[in-house]
N, C-alpha and C positions, 0 to 999 in steps of 0.2 A: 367599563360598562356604565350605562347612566343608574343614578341612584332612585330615578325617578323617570317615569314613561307615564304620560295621558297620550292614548291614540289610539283612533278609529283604524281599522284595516281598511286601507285603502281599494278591499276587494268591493266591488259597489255590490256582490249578490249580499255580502254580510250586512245584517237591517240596524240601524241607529239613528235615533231621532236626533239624539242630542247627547251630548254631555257635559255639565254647568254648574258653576256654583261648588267650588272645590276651595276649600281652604286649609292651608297649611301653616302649621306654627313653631318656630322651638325646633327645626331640622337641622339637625348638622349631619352630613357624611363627609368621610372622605373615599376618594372614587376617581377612576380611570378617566370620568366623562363629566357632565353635566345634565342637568333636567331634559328632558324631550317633551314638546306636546306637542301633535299633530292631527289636526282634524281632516274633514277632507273640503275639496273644492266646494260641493256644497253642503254640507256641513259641518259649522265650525264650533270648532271646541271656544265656550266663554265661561266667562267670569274665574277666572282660576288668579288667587292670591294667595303670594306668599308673606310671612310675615317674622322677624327675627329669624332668622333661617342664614343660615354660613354652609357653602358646598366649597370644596376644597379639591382640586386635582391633584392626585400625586403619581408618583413614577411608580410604572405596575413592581417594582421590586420591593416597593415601600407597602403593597398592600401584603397581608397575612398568608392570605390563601393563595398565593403567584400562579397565573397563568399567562399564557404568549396571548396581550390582545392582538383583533385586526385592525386596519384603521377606521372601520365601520363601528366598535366598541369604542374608539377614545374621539368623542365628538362635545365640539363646544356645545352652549346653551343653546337649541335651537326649539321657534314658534314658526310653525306653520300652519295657516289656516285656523286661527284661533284670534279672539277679540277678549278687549280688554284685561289683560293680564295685569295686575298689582305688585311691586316687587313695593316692600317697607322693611327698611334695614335689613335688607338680604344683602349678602355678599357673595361673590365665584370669584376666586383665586386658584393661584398653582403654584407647584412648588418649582416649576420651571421656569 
């Protein structure tokens, strides 16, 4: 699972002006996936930065609480629909 989701529902009746100006410091997990932000076509998720921040993938048997993911739960780092994002001394590794 991602350790971290920003995103709009992509259902257009749900109302969203925006969402902006998110900043993150000092995050470590370790997790099935990586970050997700997704805004929509027109409205896009900005100014989202991370900062000292280390995500880690590891094999679901290596997590605590073991469950069977799908492949929809183990997703690389993905931005869609979103401007200006900041990675400073952030890192995504795996142990694969």
């Amino acid at each position: 699972r991602s350790p971290l989701e920003i995103e709009i529902d992509p259902d257009r009746e749900t109302p969203c002006e925006c969402i902006k100006n998110i900043y993150l410091s000092h995050v470590y997990a370790e997790t099935l996936g990586m970050p997700t932000i997704k805004g929509r076509e027109q409205t896009h998720i900005e100014n989202i930065r991370f900062t000292d921040c280390d995500f880690r993938k590891v094999r679901p048997e290596s997590i605590a609480y073991y469950f069977e993911p799908t492949l929809k739960e183990i997703q690389p780092f993905t931005v869609k629909y979103a401007d200006n994002i900041s990675l400073n001394n952030t890192t995504f590794s795996s142990e694969e």
